[in-house]
C-alpha positions as CSV (number, residue, x, y, z in Angstrom):
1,X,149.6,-27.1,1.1
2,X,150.5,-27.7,4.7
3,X,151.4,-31.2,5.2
4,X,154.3,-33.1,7.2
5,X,155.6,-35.6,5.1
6,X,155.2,-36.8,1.4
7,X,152.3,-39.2,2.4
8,X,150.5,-36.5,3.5
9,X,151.0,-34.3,0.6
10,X,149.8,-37.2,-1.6
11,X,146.7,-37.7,0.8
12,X,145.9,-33.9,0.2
13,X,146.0,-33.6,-3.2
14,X,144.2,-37.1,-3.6
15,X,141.3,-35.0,-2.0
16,X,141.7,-31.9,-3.8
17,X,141.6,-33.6,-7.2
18,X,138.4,-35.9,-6.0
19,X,137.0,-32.5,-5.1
20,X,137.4,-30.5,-8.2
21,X,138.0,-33.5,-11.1
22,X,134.5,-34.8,-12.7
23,X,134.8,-38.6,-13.5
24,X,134.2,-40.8,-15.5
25,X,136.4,-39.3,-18.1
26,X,137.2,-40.5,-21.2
27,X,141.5,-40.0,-22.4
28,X,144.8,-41.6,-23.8
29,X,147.0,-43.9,-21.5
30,X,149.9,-45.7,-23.5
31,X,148.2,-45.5,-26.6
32,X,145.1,-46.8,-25.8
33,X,141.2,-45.4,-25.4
34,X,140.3,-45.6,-21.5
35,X,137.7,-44.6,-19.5
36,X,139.2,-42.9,-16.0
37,X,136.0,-43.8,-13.6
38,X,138.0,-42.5,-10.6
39,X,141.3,-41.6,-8.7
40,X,141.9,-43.4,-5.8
41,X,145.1,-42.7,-3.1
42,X,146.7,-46.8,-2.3
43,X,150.0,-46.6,0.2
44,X,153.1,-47.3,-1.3
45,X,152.0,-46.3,-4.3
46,X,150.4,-42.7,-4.4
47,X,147.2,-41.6,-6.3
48,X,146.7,-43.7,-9.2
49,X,143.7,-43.1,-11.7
50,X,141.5,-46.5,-11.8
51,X,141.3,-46.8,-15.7
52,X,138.5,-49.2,-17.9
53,X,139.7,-49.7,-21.3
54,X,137.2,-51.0,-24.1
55,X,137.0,-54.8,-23.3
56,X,136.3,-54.1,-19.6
57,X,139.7,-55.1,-18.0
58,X,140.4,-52.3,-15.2
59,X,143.8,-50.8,-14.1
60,X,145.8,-48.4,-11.8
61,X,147.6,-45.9,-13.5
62,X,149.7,-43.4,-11.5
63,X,148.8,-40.0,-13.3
64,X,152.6,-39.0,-12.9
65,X,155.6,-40.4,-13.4
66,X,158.6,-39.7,-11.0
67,X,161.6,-39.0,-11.8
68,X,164.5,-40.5,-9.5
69,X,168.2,-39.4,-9.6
């Protein structure tokens, strides 16, 4: 994708994914059963997948981990 800088990269996939990635979803984080009712871009902190687990408490999740050297 043509973008300037890593924010903009983020901001461009954060579309392409809401374009093309059906939610709600059901899947796995850490173990547990959520519900992934969307994906949402914050600044600082990239796209992050706003989860609902069984008992109704909500969460960010980024959907990758980065690796740092």
């Amino acid at each position: 994708m043509d973008a300037y800088d890593d924010d903009e990269q983020l901001s461009s996939s954060h579309v392409m994914i809401g374009d093309n990635l059906a939610t709600p979803f059901r899947t796995t984080v850490l173990g547990l059963q959520v519900t992934v009712t969307a994906i949402d871009f914050l600044a600082g902190s990239g796209i992050v997948a706003i989860c609902r687990n069984d008992r109704g408490m909500d969460a960010r999740v980024p959907p990758l981990d980065r690796v740092r050297a």
